[in-house]
N, C-alpha and C positions, 0 to 999 in steps of 0.2 A: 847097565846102570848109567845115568846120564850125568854130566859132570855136573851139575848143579845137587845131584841127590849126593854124590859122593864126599861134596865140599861140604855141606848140611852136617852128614852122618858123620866126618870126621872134625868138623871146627863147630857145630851147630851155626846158627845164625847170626853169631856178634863174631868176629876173628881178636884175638889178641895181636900187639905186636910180634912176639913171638911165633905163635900160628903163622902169621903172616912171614916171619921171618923163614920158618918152617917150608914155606910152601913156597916160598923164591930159592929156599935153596943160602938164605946165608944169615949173619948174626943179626940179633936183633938191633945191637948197637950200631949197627951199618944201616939195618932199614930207616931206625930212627932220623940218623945225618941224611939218607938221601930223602928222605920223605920232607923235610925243612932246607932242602936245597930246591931249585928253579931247573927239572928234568923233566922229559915227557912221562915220565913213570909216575912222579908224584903232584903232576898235574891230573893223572890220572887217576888217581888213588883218592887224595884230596879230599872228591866229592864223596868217599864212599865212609871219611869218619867220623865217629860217633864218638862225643867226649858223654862219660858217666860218670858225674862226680869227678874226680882226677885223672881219670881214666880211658884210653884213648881206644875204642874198637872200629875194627872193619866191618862194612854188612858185607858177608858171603858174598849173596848173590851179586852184589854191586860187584865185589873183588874180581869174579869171575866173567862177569860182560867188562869190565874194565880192561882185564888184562888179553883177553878173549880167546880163556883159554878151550883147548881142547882135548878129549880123551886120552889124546898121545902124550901129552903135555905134564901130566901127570901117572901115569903106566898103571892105571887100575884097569883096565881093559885086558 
């Protein structure tokens, strides 16, 4: 399975903060503070969100060439 079908099947195509938090590994209230702070992580990220109404999502596939991850990186393999 190829880490883009894997992030699809478990987050679909919009990520929550949460999801995202989920998938770094720590709280949402942390993602939120570094995501509005000046890191290479959310210079990174940045491009990839999507406000809905009040609502702030990630596109997957951006999350995943962003962060650049790999099969290991997440242990569905």
């Amino acid at each position: 399975m190829k880490v883009e079908d894997y992030l699809v099947e478990r987050f679909g195509l919009l990520m929550s903060i949460s999801d995202l938090a989920d998938l770094l590994g720590r709280s949402p209230d942390g993602v939120r503070v570094s995501l509005y702070s000046d890191t290479e992580v959310s210079r990174k990220l940045k491009p990839t969100m999507v406000k809905v109404g009040r609502r702030v999502y990630f596109r997957t596939l951006q999350v995943k060439d962003a962060l650049d991850l790999e099969p290991s990186d997440y242990g569905a393999c």
